[in-house]
N, C-alpha and C positions, 0 to 999 in steps of 0.2 A: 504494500500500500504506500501512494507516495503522499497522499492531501490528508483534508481534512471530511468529516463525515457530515451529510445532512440528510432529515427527515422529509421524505417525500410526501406519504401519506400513508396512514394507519401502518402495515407492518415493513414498508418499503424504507430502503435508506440508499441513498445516495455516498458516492467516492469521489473522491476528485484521484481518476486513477493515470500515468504514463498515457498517453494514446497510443504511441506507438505499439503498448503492450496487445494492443485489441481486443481487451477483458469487457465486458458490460459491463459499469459499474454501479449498477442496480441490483440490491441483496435482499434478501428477507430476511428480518430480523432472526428468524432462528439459527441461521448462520453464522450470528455473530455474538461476540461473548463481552460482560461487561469487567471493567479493568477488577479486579479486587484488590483493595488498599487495606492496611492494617488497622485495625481499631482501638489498637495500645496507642496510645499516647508518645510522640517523640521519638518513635520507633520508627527506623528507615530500614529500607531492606536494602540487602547488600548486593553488590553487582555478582553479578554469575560468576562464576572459575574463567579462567584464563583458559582457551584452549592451547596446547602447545605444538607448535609446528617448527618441523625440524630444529628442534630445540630452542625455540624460541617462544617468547608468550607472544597471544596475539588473543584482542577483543573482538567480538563483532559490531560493526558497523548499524545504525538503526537510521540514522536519518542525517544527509547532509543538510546544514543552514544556512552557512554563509561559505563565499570566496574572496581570498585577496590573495596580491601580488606581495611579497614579502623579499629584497635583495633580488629580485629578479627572476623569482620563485614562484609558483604556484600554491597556496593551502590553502584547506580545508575548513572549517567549522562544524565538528564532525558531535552527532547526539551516539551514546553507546548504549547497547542494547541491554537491557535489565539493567540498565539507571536510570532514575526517573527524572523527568525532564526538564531538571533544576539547570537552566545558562551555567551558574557556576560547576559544575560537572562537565560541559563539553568543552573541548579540547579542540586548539588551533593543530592541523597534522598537515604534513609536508602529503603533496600531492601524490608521490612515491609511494608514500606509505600506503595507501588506497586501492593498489594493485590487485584485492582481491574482492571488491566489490564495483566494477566496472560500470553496471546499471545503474547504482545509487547515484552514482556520477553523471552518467549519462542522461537521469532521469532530473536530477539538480539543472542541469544545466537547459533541457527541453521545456521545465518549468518557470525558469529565471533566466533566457538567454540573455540578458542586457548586464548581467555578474559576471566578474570576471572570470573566465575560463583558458583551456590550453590556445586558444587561436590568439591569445594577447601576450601571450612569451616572443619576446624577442632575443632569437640567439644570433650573435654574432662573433666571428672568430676574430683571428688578430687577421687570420690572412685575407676577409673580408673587407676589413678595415685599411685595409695595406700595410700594415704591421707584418712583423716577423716574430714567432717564437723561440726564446731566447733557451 
């Protein structure tokens, strides 16, 4: 799911989903499950386990927010999955880093094309430049 949800009528709900995906985004409510939140008091729930790949940890990805240019760089504003959607918990991530969720990206950027994305990088070498490397 990339939007946000609305009420069409009686047991109908609306997505604001990808088009390109080619999904109807019209559900009936029994389809769909409501969030469940703690009823202790002050009580947060903890993010998932780290999956590990090739010896390394790695999160999943839940929703990109924002883009900027950073040193000439691409990042992300990236929301992470089983945490809950407190701004202060999401994390500015090198574009790189992103590698394993392709669509999030793709679909950030189908919905926000006027944000900055990979077609606003400018590489240039020295030998472009008429420079030599030393």
């Amino acid at each position: 799911m990339v939007g946000s949800l609305s009420n069409l009528e009686g047991n109908q709900h609306s997505f604001l989903l990808a088009q390109w995906k080619s999904i109807h985004p019209v559900f009936h409510i029994s389809l769909l499950e409501t969030v469940k939140t703690s009823t202790i008091l002050n009580r947060h729930q903890e993010p998932p386990p780290s999956i590990i790949i090739e010896e390394e940890e790695e999160w999943e990805v839940s929703q990109i927010l924002d883009s900027k240019l950073k040193r000439g760089k691409l990042w992300y504003l990236v929301e992470w999955k089983g945490i809950s959607q407190d701004p202060e918990r999401s994390t500015w991530e090198a574009a790189r880093n992103l590698m394993n969720c392709p669509e999030l990206v793709k679909d950030f950027h189908y919905l926000y094309p006027d944000k900055t994305g990979p077609n606003d990088l400018r590489h240039f070498s020295f030998m472009v430049l008429g420079g030599e490397r030393n």
